[in-house]
Each structure stands twice: as C-alpha cells, then as structure tokens.
C-alpha positions in Angstrom: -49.2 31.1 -46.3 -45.9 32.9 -45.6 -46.5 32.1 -41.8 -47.4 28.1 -42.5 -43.8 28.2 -44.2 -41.9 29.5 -41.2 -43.9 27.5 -38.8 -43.1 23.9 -40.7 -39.7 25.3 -41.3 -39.2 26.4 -37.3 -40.6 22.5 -36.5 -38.3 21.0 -39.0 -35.4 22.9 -37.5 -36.5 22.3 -33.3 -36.8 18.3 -34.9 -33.4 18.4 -36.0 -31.8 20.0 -32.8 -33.7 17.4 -30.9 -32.5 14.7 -33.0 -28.6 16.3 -33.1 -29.2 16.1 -28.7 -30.3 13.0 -28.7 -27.5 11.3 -31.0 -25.3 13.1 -28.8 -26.4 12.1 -25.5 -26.3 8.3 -27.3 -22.6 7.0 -27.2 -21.1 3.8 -28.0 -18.7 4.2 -25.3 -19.8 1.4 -22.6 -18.1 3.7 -20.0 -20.5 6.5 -17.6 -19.0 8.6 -15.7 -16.9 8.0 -12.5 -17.4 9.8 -9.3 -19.7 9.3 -6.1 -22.0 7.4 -7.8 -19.7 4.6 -8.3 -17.9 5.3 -5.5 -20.7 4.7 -3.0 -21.1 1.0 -4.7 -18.0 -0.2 -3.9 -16.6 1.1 -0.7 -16.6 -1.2 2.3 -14.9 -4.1 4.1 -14.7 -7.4 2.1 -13.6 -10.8 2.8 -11.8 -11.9 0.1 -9.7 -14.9 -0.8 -6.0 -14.1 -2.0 -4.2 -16.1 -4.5 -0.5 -15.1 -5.4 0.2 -16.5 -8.7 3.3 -16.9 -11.3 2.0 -16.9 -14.8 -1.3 -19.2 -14.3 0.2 -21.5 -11.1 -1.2 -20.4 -8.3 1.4 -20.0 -5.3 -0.8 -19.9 -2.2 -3.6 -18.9 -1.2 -5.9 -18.1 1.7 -8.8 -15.8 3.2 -8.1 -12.3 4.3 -9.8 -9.2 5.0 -9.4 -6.4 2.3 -10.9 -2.5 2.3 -12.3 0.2 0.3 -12.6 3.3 1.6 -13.8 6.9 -0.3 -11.4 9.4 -0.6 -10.8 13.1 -2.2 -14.5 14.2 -2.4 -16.2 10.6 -3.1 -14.2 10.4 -6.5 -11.7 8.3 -5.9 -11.5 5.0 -3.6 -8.2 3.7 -1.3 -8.0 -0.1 -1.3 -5.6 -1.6 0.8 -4.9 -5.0 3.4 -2.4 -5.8 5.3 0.6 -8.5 6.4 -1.7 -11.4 4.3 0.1 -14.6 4.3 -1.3 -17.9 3.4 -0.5 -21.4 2.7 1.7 -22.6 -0.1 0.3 -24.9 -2.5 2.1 -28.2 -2.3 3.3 -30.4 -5.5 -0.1 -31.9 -5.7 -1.6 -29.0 -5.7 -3.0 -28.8 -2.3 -2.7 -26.1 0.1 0.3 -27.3 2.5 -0.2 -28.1 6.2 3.0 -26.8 6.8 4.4 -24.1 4.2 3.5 -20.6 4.8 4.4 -17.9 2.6 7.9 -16.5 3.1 6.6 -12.8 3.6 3.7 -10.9 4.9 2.0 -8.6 2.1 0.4 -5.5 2.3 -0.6 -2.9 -0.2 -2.1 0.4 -0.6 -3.6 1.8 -3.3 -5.8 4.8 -4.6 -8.1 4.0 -8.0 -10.1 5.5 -9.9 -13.8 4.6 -10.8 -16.2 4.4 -13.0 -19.2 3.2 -13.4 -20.4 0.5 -16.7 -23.3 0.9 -18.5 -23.6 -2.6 -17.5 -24.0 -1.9 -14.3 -20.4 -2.9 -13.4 -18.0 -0.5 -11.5 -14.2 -0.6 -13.3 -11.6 0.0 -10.5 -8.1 1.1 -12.3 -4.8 2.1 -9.2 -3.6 5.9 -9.8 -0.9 5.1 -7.6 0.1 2.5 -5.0 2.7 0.7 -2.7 3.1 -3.3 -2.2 4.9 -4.2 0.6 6.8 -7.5 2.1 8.1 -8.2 5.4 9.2 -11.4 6.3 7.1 -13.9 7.9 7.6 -14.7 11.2 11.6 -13.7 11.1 14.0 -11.1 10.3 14.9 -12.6 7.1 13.4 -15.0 4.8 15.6 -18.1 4.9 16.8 -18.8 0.5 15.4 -22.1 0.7 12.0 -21.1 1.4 11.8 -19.0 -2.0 9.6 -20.2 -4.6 11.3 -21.2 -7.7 11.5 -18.6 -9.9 11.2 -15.5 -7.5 14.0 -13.5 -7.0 13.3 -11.0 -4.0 15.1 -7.5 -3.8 16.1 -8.0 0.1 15.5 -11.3 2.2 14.9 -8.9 5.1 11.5 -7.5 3.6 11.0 -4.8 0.5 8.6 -2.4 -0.4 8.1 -0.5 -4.3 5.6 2.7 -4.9 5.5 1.0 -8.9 2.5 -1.3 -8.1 -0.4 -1.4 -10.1 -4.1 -3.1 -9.4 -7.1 -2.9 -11.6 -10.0 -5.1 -11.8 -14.2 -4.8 -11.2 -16.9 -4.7 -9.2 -19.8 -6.8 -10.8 -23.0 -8.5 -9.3 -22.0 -7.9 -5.2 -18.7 -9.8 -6.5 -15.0 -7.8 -6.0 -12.3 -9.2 -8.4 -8.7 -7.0 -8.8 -5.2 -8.6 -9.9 -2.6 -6.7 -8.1 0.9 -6.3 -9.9 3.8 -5.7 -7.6 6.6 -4.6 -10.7 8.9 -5.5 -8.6 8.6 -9.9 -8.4 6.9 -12.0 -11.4 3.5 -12.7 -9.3 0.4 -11.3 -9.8 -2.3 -11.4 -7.1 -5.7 -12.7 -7.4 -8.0 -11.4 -5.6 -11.8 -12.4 -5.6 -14.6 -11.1 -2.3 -17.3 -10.4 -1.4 -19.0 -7.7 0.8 -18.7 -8.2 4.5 
C-alpha cells in the first residue's frame, strides 16, 4: 500500500511538471524568435514601388529596385537602394510627365528580425543612413522644392538618424522609411524578384 501512495504521488508530481513545461512553452506573446530562420525568408532582390509622402499626400512615386541581404551570422538583414527618383504627382493627382524629384535617394539600413507566429517576418532598422543628392545638377534649384520641405543643403544631404520598420507577409515587402531629417516618410511596397 505504502508503494501505491508514492507511485500515484510520483505521477501526480511528473503531471504537474509536465503541465508547469507546457504552460511555459505556451506564450501569449505573438513574437518567435529572430535569427536565420527569419532571415532566410526575406533576404533577396525585390522590385518595389516607392512612394515619398508628407502626412498622407503622396509626393511621387515610381518603380525601383530595392535589396536585402544577410548579415552578422544570418541574424540580422542590410536593406538598402540607391539614387531612386521618380515622378512628382501633379495637382490632379497624376504622376507628372515632366516633374522629377529634386534629389536622388538612397538609404542603408541594418534591421533586425523576427519571425510572427503568424507567419509574418517583423523587420525593425538598428541603424541607418538616408541620403540625397541632387537630381541631375549640382544644386537643387528653390523652386523645385515641394511645399512644405525644407532641405538641410540644396547641394545634397545625408543623416545616420533614419529609421525604417515595416513586414514581410504573404511574399509581400512593405517598410516606411523615416529620414528625421525632412517631414516625408517613404512608402515602400515589393515584391520578390
């Protein structure tokens, strides 16, 4: 009888470890962990639209080729284009024929990753650099500058402040880019090449 006692009472205990492991290993976090895993989904070369925009008015906007690349031990990923420029949108609200964006924009960034329960892959910048050169001159003439945006220097500017974050979902890439340096954030939406 003594050894029926310790037997039910070494099952109840082994039940209740297993059931302490198993609420742990349940979270109500959505977030898995980062790393190569998530990494491996999302690197590659992607054709993506760009759209500059101030508040919710889109500035221009245009095709251009963007980049993910694996870096420090498949655990973080570089995401970076270079010299995009696009049409402006006209008054209508039409791309222009003839407008171009004052500068060329490039940026460089290194995120980190992580992978949703969802299936989804967050993308968040650890650091990065936005860049500006005029388009096509030396210096962007005043008259060209879109109401409302100030640049630093009409002969180009560069800030290691930016900031991009955004997902990967469903074969679909879609980050906002934040220069911290101009009041425009930049759209941008691709797909794999």
């Amino acid at each position: 009888m003594y050894l029926k006692t310790i037997q039910q009472l070494k099952s109840s205990v082994l039940l209740l470890l297993f059931m302490a492991f198993m609420a742990a290993s349940c979270s109500n976090n959505n977030e898995e962990t980062g790393g190569s895993s998530a990494v491996g989904v999302v690197t590659g070369t992607y054709q993506a639209t760009i759209t500059p925009t101030m508040g919710t008015k889109q500035m221009a906007q245009g095709p251009h080729i963007v980049v993910l690349e694996a870096l420090n031990n498949n655990q973080q990923v570089r995401f970076h284009f270079e010299k995009f420029n696009a049409p402006m949108f006209d008054s209508d609200g039409k791309l222009s024929a003839t407008a171009r964006m004052p500068f060329a924009v490039s940026v460089d960034f290194v995120m980190d990753v992580k992978r949703q329960k969802d299936g989804s892959v967050q993308l968040q910048s650890v650091k990065g650099t936005f860049k500006a050169e005029p388009y096509g001159a030396n210096e962007v003439d005043p008259n060209k500058i879109p109401e409302g945006v100030l640049p630093p220097n009409l002969k180009g500017f560069d800030t290691d402040r930016a900031q991009a974050s955004g997902v990967f979902k469903d074969g679909k890439l879609d980050l906002k880019v934040s220069p911290n340096i101009l009041p425009v954030t930049i759209v941008i939406e691709a797909v794999r090449k």
